[in-house]
C-alpha positions as CSV (number, residue, x, y, z in Angstrom):
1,X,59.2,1.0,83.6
2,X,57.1,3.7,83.8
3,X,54.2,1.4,86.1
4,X,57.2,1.0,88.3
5,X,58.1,4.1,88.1
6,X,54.5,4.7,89.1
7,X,54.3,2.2,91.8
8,X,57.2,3.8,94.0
9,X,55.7,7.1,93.6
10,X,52.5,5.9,95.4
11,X,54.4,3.9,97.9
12,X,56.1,7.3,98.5
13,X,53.1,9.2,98.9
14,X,51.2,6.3,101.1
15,X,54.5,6.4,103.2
16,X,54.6,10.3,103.7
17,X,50.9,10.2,104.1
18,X,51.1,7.5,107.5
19,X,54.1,10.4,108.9
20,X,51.7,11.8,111.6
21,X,52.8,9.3,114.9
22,X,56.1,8.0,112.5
23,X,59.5,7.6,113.5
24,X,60.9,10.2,110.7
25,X,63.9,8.4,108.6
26,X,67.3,9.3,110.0
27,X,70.1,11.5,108.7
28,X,73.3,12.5,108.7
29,X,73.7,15.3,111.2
30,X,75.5,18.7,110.8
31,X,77.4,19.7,113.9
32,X,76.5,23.2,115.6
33,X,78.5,26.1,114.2
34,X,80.3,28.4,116.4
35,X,78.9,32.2,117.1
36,X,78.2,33.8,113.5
37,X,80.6,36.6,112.2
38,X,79.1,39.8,111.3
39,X,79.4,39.1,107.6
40,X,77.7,35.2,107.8
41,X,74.9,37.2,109.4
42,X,74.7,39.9,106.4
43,X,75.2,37.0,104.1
44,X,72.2,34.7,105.9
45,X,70.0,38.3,105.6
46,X,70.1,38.2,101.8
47,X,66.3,36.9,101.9
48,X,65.5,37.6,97.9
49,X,61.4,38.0,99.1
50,X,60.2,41.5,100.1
51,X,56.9,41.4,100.8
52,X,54.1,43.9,101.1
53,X,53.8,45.4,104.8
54,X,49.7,45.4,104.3
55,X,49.2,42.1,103.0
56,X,50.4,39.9,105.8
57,X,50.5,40.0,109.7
58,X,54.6,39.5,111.1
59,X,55.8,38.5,113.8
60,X,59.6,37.8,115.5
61,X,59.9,33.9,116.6
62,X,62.7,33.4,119.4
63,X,64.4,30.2,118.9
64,X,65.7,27.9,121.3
65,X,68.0,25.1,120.4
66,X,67.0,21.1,121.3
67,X,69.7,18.1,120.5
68,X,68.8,17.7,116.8
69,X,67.4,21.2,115.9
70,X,65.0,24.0,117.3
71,X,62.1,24.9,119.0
72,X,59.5,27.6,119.7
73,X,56.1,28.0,121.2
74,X,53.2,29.6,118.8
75,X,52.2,33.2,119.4
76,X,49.2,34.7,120.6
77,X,47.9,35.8,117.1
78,X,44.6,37.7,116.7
79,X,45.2,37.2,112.7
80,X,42.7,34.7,110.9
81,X,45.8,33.1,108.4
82,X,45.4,30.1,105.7
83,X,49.0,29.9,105.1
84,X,51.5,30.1,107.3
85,X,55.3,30.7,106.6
86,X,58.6,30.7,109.0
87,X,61.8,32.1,107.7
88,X,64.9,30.2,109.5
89,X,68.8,30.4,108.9
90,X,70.7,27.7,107.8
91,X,74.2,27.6,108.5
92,X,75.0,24.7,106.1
93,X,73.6,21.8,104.6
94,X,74.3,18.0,103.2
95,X,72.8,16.3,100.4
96,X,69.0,16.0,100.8
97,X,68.8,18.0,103.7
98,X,65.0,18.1,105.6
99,X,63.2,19.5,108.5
100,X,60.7,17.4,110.6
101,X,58.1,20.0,111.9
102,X,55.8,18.5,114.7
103,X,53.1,19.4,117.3
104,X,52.6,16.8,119.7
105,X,52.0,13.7,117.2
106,X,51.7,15.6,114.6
107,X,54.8,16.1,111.8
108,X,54.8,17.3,108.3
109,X,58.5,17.1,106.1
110,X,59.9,19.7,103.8
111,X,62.9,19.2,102.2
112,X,66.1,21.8,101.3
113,X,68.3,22.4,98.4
114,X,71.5,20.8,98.7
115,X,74.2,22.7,100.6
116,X,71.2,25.6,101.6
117,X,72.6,28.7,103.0
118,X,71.0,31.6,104.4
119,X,67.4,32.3,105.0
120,X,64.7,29.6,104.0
121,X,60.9,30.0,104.4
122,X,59.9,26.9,105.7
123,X,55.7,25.8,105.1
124,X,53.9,25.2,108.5
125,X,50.3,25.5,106.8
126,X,50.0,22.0,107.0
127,X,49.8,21.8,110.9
128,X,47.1,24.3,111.3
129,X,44.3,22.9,113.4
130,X,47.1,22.1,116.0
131,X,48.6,25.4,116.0
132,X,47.0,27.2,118.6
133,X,48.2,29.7,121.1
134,X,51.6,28.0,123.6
135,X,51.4,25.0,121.1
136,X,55.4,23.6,121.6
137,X,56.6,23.3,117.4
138,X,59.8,21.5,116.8
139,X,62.0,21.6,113.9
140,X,63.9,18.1,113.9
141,X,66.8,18.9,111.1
142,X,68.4,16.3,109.1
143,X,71.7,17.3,107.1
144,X,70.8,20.8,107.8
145,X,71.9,23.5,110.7
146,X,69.8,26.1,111.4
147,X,70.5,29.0,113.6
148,X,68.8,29.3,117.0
149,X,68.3,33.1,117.6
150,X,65.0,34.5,116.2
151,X,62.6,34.1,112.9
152,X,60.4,35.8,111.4
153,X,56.9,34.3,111.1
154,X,54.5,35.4,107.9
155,X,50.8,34.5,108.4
156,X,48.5,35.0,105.4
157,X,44.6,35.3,105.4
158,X,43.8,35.1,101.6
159,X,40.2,35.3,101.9
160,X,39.9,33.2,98.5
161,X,37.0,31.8,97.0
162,X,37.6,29.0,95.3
163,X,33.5,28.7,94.3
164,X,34.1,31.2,91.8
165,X,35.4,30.5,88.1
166,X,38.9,29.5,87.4
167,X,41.0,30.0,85.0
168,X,44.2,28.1,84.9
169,X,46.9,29.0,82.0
170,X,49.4,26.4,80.9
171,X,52.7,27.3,78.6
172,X,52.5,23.3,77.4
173,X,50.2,20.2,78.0
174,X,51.0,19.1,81.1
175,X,51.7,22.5,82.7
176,X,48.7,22.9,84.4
177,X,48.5,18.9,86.0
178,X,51.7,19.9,87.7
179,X,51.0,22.7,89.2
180,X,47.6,23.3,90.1
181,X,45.5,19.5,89.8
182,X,44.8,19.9,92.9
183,X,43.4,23.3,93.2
184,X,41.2,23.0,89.9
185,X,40.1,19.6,90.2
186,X,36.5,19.6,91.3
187,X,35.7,23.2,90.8
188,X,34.1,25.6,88.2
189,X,37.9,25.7,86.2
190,X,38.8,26.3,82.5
191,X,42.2,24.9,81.6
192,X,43.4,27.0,78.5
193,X,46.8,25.9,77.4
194,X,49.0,28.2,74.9
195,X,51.0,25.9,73.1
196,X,50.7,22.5,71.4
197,X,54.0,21.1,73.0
198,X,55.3,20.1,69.7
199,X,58.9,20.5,69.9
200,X,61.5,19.2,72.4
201,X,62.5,14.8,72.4
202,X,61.7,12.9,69.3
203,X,60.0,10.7,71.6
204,X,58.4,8.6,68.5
205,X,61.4,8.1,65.7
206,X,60.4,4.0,66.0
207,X,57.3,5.2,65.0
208,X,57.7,8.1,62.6
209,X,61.3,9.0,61.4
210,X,60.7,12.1,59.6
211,X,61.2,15.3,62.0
212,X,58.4,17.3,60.5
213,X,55.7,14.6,60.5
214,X,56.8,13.7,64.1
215,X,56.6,17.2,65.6
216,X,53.3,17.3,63.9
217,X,52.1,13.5,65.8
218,X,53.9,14.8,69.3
219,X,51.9,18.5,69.0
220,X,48.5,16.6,68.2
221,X,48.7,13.8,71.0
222,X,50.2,16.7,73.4
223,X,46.9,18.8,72.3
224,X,44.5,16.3,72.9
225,X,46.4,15.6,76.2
226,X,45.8,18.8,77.2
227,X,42.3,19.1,76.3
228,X,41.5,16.0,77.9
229,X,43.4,15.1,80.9
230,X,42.2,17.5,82.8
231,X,38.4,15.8,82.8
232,X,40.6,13.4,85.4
233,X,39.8,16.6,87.8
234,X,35.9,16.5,85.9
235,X,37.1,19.3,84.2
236,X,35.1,18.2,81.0
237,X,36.6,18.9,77.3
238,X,34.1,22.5,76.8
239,X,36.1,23.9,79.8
240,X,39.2,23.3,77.8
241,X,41.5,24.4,74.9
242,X,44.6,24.4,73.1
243,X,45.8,27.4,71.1
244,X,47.9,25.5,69.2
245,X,51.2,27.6,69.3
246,X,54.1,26.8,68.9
247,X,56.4,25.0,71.2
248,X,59.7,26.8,71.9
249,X,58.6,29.8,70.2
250,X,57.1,32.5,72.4
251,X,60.3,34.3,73.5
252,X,61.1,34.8,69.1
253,X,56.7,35.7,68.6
254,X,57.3,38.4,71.5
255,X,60.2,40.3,69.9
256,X,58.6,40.3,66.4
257,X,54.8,40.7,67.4
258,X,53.4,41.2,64.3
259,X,55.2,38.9,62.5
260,X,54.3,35.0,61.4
261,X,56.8,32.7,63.1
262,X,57.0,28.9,61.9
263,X,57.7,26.0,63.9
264,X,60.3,24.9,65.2
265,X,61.4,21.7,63.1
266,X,59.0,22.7,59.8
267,X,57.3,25.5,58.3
268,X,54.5,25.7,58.7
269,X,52.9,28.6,60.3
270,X,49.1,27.2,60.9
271,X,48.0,27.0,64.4
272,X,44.6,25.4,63.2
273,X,46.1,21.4,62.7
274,X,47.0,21.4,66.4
275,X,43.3,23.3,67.2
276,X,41.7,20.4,66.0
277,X,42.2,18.4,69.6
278,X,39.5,21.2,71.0
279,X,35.8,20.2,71.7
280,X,35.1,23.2,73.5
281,X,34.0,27.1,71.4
282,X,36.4,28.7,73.9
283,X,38.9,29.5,70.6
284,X,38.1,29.3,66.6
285,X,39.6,26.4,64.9
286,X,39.7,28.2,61.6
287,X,43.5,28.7,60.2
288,X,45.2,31.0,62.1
289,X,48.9,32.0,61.9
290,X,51.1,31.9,64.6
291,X,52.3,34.9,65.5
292,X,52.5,37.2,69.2
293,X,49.7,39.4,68.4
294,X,47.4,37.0,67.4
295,X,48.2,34.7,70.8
296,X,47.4,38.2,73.0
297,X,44.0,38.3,70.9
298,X,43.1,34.9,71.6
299,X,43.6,35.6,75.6
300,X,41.5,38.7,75.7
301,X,38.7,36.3,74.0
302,X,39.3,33.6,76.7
303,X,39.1,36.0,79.2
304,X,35.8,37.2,78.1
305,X,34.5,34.0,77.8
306,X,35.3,32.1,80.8
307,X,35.3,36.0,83.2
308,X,37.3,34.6,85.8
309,X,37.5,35.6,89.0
310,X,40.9,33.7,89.8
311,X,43.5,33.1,87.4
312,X,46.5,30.8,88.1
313,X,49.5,31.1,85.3
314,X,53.7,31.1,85.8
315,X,55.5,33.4,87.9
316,X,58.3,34.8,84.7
317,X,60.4,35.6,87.7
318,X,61.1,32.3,89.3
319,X,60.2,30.4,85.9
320,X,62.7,30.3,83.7
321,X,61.2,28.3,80.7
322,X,60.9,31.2,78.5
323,X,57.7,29.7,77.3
324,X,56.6,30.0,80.5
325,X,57.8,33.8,80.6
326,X,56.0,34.7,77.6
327,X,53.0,32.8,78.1
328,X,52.5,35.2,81.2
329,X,53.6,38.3,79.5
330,X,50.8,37.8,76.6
331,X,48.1,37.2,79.3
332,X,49.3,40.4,81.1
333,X,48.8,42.3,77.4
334,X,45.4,40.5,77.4
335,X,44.1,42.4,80.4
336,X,44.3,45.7,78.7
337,X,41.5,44.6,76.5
338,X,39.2,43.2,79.1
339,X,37.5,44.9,82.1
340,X,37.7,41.9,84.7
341,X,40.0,42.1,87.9
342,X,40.8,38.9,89.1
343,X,43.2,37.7,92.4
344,X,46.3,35.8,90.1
345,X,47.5,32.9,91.3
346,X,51.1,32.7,89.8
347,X,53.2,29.2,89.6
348,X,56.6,28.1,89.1
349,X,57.4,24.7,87.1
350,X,60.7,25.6,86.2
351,X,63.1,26.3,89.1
352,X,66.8,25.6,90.1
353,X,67.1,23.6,86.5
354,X,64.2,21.8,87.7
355,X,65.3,20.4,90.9
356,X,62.5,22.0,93.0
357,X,60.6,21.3,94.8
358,X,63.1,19.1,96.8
359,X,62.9,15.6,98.2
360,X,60.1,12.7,97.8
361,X,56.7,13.0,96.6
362,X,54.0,13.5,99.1
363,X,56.3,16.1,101.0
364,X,55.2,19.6,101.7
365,X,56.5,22.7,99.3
366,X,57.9,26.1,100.2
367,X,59.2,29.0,98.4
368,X,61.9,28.1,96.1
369,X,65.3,30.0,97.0
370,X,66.0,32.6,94.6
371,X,68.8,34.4,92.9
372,X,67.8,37.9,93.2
373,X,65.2,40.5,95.6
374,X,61.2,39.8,94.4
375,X,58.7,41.7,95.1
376,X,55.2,39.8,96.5
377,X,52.4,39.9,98.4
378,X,50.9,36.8,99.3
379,X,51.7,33.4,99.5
380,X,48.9,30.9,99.0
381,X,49.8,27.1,100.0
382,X,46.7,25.2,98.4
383,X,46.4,21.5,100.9
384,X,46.1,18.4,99.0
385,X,44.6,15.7,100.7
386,X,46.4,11.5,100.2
387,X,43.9,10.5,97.5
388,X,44.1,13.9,95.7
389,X,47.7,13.6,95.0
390,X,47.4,10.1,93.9
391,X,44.9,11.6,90.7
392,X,46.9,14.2,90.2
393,X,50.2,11.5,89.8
394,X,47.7,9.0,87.4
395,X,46.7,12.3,85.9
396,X,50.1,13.5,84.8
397,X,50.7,9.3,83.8
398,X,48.4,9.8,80.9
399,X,50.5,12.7,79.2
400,X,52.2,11.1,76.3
401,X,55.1,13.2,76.8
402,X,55.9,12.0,80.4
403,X,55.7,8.5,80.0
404,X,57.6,5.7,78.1
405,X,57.0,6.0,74.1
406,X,55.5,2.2,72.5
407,X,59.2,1.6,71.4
408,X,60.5,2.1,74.6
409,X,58.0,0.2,76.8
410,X,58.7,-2.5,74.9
411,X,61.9,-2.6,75.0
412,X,62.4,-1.0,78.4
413,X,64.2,-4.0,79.9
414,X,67.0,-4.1,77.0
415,X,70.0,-2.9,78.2
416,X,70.9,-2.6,74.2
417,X,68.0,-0.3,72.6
418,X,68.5,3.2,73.1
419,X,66.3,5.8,75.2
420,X,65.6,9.1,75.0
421,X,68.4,11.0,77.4
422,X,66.1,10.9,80.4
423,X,64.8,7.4,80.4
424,X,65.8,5.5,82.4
425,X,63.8,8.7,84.7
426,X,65.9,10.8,86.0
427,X,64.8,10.9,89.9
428,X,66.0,14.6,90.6
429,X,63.6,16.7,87.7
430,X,61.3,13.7,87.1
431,X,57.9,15.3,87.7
432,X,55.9,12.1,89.2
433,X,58.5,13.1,92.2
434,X,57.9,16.9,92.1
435,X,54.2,17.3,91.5
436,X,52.6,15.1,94.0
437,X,53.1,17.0,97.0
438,X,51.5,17.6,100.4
439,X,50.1,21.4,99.1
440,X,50.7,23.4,95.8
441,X,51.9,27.0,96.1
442,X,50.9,29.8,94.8
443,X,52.0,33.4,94.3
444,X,49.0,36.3,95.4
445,X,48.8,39.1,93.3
446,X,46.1,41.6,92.5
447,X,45.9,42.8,89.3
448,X,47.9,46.3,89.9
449,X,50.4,43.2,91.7
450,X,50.6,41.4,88.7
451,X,51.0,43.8,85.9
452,X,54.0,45.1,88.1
453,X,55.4,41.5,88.6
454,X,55.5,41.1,84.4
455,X,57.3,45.0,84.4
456,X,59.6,43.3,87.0
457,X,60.6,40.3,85.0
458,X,60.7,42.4,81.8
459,X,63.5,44.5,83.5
460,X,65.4,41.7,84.2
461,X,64.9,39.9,80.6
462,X,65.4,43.7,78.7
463,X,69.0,44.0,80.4
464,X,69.6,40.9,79.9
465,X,69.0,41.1,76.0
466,X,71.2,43.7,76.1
467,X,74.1,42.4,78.1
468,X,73.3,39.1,75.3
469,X,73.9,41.8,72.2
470,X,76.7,43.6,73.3
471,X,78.9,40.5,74.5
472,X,78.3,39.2,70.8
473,X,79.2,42.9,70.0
474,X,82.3,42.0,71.1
């Protein structure tokens, strides 16, 4: 199943890769809305990104309404700009709702959430050696309405230089292949991944029945995934590492920091049998118990050893795997120890219960919508050229945990042996849809940014906690 699975994907991907001079696939149309109220325009206004004046050049679009969506004509811009965002109003949307944007015979896709209201940033970075000055751009909408007044258009000149050395931080194995493949592969990266990934489906009970000693198989073969996987990017094995802690644990090792916490389904509290994947001296593999403390240690000697000067790890605002979270919130801690001030690259893998980014493989990725105001700065759309996405698809094939276990692949055409919960693949989180895309995106921070982003989420989880205790209070 999962070659088929496989197969469609790059289908999908050759498909959106042939859209420039396509006939774009049709829709179901929204009709035009009458004049907005005064409270659908407040509502529409709710944008939940605030960005920094200083760190990006604005500009107010007027829109002008053709028979299946909008228009306007590029600005005279003296701003030099890498990525370039447009933020539109939708009025309502369908199931799988999409833009076409073109210039002439060029068109790039991004797709909605279902039912989108309000502002979205839409992702023209992909059209810009034919957006020059007068340039006619067309948004073609499909299932989707969008206002025809004004937008506001965000161009960003990053100025980053992607020569230098990388380090990418993944929360699991896999992590990293999913979000940034195609900005490490090929360059001076590390990819340092916190946890073993040993928790979650008991993906081999044909094989091994006994919870304990199959968490222990699934952490090891996630570990040497992780290790591994990324020399598919020839990122070779010294450039990589697994700390070994434990899956599904971070948020519990962050409240207790000094204390020793076991894994999830046995426990032990030894980091080292999962360190044994590494080939590289970026960690010890000495025994080593896992505990919060310990993790922020092991950061502050990563970061001395690889001295980044670009360091791409989750957003803990958008993410909402609290692995994820915490993983960012001990790297954060790690910089207090060590001297180096790097441009952060920050992810999300983990949005709208893991819906986006929306619509096909090979389609181009915006900002996610959000749930309440964030602060930013820059927004960094990495391209990712055809044959780029299709390593980066093979690449996340060879993690163990995103594929068919033995068991299954044997028996995947048995309508009578049972799967894990989302096998047959579930089309609308499977991540051979979401990862391959037209760009990754990234969140720009500078150091100062970034510490304040962690202080941001931290607000948000601390009054959380305490709404949590004082409903069970109750």
């Amino acid at each position: 199943m999962h070659k088929y699975i496989a197969g469609l994907v790059i289908a999908t991907l050759a498909a959106t890769a042939r859209i420039s001079g396509a006939q774009a696939p049709s829709g179901p149309q929204v009709n035009v809305p009458p004049a907005a109220s005064a409270a659908s325009e407040a509502r529409d206004e709710s944008d939940p990104y605030e960005f920094a004046a200083a760190d990006s050049v604005t500009q107010v679009i007027r829109l002008s309404r053709v028979a299946d969506g909008v228009r306007f004509t590029w600005p005279r811009t003296a701003a030099q700009w890498d990525t370039a965002l447009l933020a539109v109003r939708s009025w309502g949307a369908e199931q799988d709702p999409y833009v076409e944007v073109s210039v002439g015979e060029f068109r790039i896709q991004q797709y909605l959430d279902a039912n989108a209201v309000g502002v979205r940033w839409l992702n023209l970075s992909g059209l810009r050696e034919q957006l020059a000055v007068g340039a006619e751009v067309i948004i073609r909408t499909h299932a989707v309405t969008l206002q025809a007044e004004t937008a506001t258009l965000r161009l960003f000149d990053n100025h980053l230089d992607l020569q230098q050395r990388i380090l990418v931080v993944a929360p699991h194995p896999d992590d990293a292949e999913v979000a940034a493949f195609g900005l490490y592969a090929d360059r001076q990266a590390s990819v340092v991944t916190a946890t073993a990934g040993n928790a979650g489906d008991m993906n081999y009970r044909a094989s091994v029945s006994d919870p304990s000693q199959h968490y222990a198989l699934k952490g090891y073969l996630r570990a040497v995934d992780s290790v591994t996987v990324p020399w598919q990017g020839n990122i070779p094995p010294e450039r990589t590492a697994n700390l070994g802690y434990f899956d599904g644990q971070l948020d519990a090792m962050y409240l207790a920091p000094k204390q020793t916490i076991p894994e999830v389904y046995s426990a032990n509290t030894d980091v080292a049998p999962y360190r044994r994947a590494n080939l590289s001296k970026l960690v010890s593999s000495a025994a080593r118990s896992n505990s919060w403390q310990h993790m922020v240690e092991d950061w502050v000697e990563v970061l001395r050893k690889v001295n980044p000067g670009i360091v791409v790890m989750p957003d803990p605002r958008l993410d909402a795997h609290p692995d994820h979270e915490f993983t960012s919130v001990a790297l954060v801690q790690a910089l207090e120890q060590w001297q180096g001030n790097p441009i952060f690259l920050l992810y999300t893998n983990h949005t709208d219960s893991d819906h986006y980014p929306y619509g096909p493989a090979g389609t181009v990725v915006s900002l996610p919508p959000g749930e309440r105001q964030l602060s930013m700065q820059k927004i960094y759309s990495h391209p990712t050229a055809h044959a780029l996405q299709i390593r980066k698809l093979f690449a996340l094939e060879s993690m163990h945990d995103l594929r068919l276990s033995p068991d299954e692949q044997m028996t995947c055409s048995s309508a009578t042996i049972a799967h894990r919960p989302d096998y047959p693949r579930i089309p609308e989180v499977d991540y051979f849809r979401r990862a391959p895309r037209a760009n990754e995106l990234f969140f720009v921070f500078d150091k100062a940014g970034v510490r304040a982003a962690i202080q941001e989420f931290l607000a948000h989880y601390n009054a959380a906690q305490g709404t949590r205790a004082g409903q069970q209070a109750h």
